[in-house]
C-alpha positions in Angstrom: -94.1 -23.3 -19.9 -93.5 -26.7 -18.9 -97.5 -27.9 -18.3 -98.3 -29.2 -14.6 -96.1 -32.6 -14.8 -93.2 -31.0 -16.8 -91.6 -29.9 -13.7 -92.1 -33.0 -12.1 -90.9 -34.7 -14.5 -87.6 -33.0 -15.3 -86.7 -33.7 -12.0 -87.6 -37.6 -12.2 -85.2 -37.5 -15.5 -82.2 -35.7 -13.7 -82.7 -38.8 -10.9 -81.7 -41.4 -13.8 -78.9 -39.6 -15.3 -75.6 -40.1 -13.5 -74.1 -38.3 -11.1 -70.7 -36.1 -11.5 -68.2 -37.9 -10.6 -66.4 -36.2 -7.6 -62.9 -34.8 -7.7 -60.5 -37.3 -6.9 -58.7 -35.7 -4.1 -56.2 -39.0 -3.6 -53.8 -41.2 -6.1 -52.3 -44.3 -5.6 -48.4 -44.3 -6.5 -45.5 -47.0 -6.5 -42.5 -45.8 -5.6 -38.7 -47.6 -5.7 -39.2 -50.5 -3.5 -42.4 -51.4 -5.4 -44.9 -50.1 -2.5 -47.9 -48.3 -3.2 -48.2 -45.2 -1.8 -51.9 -43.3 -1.7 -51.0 -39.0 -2.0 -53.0 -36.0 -2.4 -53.9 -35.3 -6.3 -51.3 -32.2 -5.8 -48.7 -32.5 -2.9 -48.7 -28.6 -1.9 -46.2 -29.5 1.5 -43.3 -31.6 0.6 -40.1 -32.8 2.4 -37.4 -34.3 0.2 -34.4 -36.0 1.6 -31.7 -36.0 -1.1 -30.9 -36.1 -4.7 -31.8 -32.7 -4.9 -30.5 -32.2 -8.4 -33.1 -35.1 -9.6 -35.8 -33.6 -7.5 -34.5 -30.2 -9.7 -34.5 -32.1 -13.3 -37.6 -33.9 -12.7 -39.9 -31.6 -10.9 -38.3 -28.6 -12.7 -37.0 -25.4 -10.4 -40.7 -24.3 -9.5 -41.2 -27.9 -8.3 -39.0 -26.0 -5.1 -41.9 -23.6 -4.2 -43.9 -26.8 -2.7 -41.0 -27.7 -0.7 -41.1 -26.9 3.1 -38.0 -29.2 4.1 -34.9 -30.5 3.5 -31.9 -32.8 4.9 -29.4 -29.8 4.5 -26.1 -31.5 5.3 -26.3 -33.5 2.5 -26.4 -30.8 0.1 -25.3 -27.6 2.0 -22.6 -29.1 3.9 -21.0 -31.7 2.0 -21.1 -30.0 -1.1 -21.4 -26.3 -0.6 -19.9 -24.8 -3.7 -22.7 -26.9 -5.9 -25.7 -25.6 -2.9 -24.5 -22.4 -3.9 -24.7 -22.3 -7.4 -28.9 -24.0 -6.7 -29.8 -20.8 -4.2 -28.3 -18.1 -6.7 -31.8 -19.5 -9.2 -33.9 -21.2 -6.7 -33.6 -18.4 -3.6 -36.1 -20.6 -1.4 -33.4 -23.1 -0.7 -31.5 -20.8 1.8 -33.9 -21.2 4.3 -36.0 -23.6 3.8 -35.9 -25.7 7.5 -33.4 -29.2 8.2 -35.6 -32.4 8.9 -31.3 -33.7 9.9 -29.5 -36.4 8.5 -29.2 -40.3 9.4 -25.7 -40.4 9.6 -25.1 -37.8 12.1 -28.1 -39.1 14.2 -30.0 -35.6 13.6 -32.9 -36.8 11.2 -36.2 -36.9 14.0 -39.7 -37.6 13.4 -40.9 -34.8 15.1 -38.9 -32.1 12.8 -40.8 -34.0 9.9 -44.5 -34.0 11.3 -44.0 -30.4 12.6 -43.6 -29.1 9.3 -47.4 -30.7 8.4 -46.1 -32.1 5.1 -48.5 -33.8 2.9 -45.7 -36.0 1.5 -41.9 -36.9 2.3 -39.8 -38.1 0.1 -36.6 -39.8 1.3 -34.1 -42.6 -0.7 -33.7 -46.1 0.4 -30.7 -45.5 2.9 -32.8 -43.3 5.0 -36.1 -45.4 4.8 -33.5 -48.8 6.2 -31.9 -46.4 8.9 -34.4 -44.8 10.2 -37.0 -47.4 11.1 -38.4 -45.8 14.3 -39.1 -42.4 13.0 -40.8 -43.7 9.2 -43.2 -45.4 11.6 -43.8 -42.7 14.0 -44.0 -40.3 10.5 -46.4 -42.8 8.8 -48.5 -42.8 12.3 -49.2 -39.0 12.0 -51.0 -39.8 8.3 -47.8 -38.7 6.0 -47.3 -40.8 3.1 -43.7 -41.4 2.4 -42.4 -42.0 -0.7 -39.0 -44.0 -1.3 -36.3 -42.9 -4.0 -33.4 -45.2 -4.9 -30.4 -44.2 -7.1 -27.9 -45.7 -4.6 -28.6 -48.9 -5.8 -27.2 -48.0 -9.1 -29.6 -50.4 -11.5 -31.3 -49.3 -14.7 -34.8 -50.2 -12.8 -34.2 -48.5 -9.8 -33.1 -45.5 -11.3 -36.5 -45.6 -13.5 -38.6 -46.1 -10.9 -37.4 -43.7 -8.8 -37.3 -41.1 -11.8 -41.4 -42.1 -12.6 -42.2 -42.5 -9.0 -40.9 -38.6 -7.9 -42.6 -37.4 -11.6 -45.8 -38.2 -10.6 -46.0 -37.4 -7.1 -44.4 -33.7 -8.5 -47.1 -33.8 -11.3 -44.2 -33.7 -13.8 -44.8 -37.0 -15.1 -43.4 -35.8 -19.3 -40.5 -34.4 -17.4 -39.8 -37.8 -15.3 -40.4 -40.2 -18.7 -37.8 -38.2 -20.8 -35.7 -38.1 -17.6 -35.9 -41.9 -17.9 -35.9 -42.4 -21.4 -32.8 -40.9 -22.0 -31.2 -42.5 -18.9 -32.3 -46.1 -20.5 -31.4 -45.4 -23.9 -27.7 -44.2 -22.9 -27.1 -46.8 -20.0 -28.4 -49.8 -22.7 -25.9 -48.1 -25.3 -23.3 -48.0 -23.9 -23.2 -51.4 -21.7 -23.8 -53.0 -25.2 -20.9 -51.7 -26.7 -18.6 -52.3 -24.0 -19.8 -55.9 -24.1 -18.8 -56.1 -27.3 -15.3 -54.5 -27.3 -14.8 -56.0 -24.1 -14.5 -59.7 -26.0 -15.2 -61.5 -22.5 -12.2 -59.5 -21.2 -12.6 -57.8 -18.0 -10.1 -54.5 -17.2 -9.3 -54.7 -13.8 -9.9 -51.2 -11.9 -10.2 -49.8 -8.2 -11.7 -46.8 -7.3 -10.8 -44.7 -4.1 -12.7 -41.6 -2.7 -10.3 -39.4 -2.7 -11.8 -36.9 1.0 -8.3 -37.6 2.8 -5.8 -37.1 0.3 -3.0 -39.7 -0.5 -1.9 -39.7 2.7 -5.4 -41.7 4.2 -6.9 -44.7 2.3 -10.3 -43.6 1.8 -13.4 -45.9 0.7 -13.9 -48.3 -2.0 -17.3 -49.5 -3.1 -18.5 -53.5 -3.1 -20.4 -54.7 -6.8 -23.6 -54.2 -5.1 -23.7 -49.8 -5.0 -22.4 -46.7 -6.6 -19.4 -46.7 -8.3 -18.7 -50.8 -7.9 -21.9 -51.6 -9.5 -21.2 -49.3 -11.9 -17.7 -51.6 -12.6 -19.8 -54.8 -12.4 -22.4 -53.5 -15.2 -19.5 -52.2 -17.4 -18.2 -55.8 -16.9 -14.8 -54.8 -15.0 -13.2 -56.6 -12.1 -13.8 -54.5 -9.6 -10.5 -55.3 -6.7 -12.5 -54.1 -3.9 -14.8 -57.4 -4.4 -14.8 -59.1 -1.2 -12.4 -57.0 0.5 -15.4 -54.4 2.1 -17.3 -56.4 5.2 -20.6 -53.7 4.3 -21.3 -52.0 0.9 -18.2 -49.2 0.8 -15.1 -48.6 3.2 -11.1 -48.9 3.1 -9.4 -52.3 1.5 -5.8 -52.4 2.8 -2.8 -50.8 0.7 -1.5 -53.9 0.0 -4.3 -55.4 -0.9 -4.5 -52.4 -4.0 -0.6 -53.4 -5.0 -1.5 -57.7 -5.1 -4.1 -56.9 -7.4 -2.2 -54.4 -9.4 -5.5 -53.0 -11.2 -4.7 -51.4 -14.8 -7.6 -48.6 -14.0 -7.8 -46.1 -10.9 -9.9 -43.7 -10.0 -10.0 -41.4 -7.1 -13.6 -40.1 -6.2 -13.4 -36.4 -6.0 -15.5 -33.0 -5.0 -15.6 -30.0 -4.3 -16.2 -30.7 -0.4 -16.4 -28.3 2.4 -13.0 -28.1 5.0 -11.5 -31.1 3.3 -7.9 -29.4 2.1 -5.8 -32.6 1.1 -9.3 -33.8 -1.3 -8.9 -34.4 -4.9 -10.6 -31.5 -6.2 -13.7 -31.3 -9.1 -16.6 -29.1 -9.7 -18.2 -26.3 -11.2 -15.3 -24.1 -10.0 -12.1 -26.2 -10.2 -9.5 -25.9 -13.3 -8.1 -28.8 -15.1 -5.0 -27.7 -13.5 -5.9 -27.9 -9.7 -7.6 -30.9 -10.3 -4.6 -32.6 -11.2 -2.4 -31.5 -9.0 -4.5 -32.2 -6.4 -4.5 -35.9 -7.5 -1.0 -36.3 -8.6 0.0 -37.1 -4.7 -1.7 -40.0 -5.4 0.9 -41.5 -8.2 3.5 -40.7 -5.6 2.0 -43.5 -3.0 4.1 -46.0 -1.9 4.6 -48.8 -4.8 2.1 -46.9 -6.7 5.1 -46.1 -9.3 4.9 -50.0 -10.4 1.4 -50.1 -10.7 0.0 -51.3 -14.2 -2.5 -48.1 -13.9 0.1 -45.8 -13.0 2.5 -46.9 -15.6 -0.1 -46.6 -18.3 -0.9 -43.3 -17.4 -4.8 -44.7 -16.3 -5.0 -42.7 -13.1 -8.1 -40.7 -13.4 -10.0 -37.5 -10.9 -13.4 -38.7 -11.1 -16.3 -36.2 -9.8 -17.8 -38.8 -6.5 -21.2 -36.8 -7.2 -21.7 -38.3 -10.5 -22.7 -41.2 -9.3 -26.1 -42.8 -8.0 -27.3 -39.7 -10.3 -30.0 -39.2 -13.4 -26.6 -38.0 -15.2 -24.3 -41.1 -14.0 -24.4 -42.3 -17.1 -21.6 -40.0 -18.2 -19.4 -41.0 -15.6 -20.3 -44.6 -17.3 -19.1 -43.2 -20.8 -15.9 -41.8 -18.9 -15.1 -45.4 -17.8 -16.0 -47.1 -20.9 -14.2 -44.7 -22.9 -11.3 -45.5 -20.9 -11.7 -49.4 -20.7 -12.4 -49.9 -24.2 -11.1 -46.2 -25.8 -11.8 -47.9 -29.8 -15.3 -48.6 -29.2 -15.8 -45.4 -27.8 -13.8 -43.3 -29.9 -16.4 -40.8 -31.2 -17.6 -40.3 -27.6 -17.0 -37.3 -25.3 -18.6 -37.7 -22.1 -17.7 -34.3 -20.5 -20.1 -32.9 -23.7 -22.5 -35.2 -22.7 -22.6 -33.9 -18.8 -23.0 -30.2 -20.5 -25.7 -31.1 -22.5 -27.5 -32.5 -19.5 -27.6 -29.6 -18.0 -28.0 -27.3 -20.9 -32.0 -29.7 -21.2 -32.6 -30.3 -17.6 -30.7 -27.9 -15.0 -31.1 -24.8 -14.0 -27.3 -23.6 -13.6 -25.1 -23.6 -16.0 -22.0 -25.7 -16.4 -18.7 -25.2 -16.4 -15.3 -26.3 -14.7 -14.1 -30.2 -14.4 -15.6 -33.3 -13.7 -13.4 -36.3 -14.9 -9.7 -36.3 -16.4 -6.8 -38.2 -16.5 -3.6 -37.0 -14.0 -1.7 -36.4 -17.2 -3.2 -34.1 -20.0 
């Protein structure tokens, strides 16, 4: 028994102890462009934009069963053969809905908000192009969260990784993601620095949709593959010859600067017949021949790359990705082939996914036109 004031004064002690703190139901996050984003403790209705196969390594394939939308064309239609191999072990992304796509003027607010998502997550060339629908998607009360691997810097590409980990709840995934990124980016831009001696290889690179026939785009020091010449310290030929970020620089512009290194950006894209082929699918074989056209070009023959043999099928999708960092090696290896000797960067892309993918690799990715 507790006597007549031992009731009374239980309850006066449970008034001076503290109360339980409530459930946080909100977290503060800051994503690539350094903005702080507030989300739900546990996103359960996510749309994602692109870099699907970061969203798979960092949020890891059960990350998908949150996911409500997606910008197909990216993915689907660009690249179907890689989609395809993602639906055979994640079966939701056949039909999860399209939010649309900047470039072909399909990506609307309305096909965001009517999916009720509690977050969207979109990279930095959607957030710039689509300034009218983020607002209108940021009036309904959706937080957005901004990715960047376009940009192609060690910081972005860590941010982005950290950002996306903790929004997913996959935060040990996202820091040995970024971790390994950092280690192997650091590693090898140190040797190359070394070897290089303050000499810089000079080297183009062409995506190679058209086929030899059509000059395709070229990339400027400040994204994707040129900034991934600029950090290994390469004169990249392109440099002020692009107006914007990527696009054509003339033919003879190519055969003035007489680069020692080419590479022709390749894929395994959709309805493109004359492209340099690579993928999960392609043999070393039809890779090359599909990029030997190229060594044929006009004046191509007297090219210092050509002549050396330094004409290279280079997969475009390694780039502005958590596994870029072998295309990096590839390059290096290349540029500076004694410091990188013991290096084999096609291991390295199967060891990726081997730790972090859910498909299994296989098929070719980078090589030179002559075995």
């Amino acid at each position: 028994m507790t006597g007549p004031f031992g009731r009374r004064a239980l309850l006066a002690g449970a008034a001076l102890l503290p109360a339980a703190p409530a459930l946080a139901t909100t977290r503060t996050l800051t994503d690539a462009l350094g903005r702080e984003v507030v989300v739900k403790t546990r996103p359960e209705r996510v749309v994602t934009c692109f870099n699907y196969e970061e969203f798979t390594a960092i949020a890891g394939p059960d990350g998908w069963s949150r996911v409500v939308g997606m910008n197909r064309i990216v993915w689907e239609g660009w690249r179907p053969a890689i989609f395809s191999r993602y639906r055979a072990v994640i079966p939701a992304l056949a039909t999860l809905p399209d939010v649309g796509n900047t470039d072909e003027g399909t990506f609307a607010a309305e096909k965001v908000i009517g999916l009720r998502p509690d977050l969207i997550m979109m990279p930095a060339w959607t957030w710039a192009a689509a300034e009218t629908a983020r607002n209108q998607i940021a009036a309904a009360g959706i937080p957005i969260l901004v990715f960047d691997y376009n940009a192609q810097t060690l910081e972005r590409h860590v941010a982005s990784t950290r950002a996306i980990g903790a929004a997913m709840g996959t935060p040990e995934r996202a820091e040995a993601l970024a971790d390994r990124y950092r280690r192997n980016v650091e590693d090898i831009l140190g040797r190359a620095a070394r070897a290089s001696g303050g000499v810089k290889p000079r080297a183009y690179i062409e995506l190679g949709q058209g086929g030899a026939e059509v000059v395709g785009n070229s990339y400027a020091p400040v994204t994707m593959w040129g900034r991934i010449f600029e950090l290994l310290g390469a004169v990249n030929i392109a440099a002020g010859r692009i107006p914007g970020n990527f696009g054509p620089i003339a033919a003879e512009a190519v055969l003035a600067s007489d680069p020692q290194f080419v590479f022709i950006g390749a894929s395994s894209w959709a309805n493109r017949p004359r492209a340099v082929r690579t993928g999960y699918d392609v043999p070393p074989e039809a890779t090359r021949a599909s990029l030997a056209p190229y060594a044929q070009r006009p004046g191509w023959a007297g090219l210092s790359a050509i002549r050396a043999g330094e004409l290279h099928a280079i997969e475009h999708g390694l780039c502005r990705t958590l596994f870029d960092d072998t295309a990096m090696l590839y390059m290096a290896k290349r540029f500076w082939p004694g410091a990188f000797e013991g290096d084999d960067p096609v291991a390295a892309l199967a060891d990726y996914h081997a730790r972090f993918l859910p498909v299994a690799f296989s098929g070719t990715w980078m090589l030179p036109w002559r075995a």
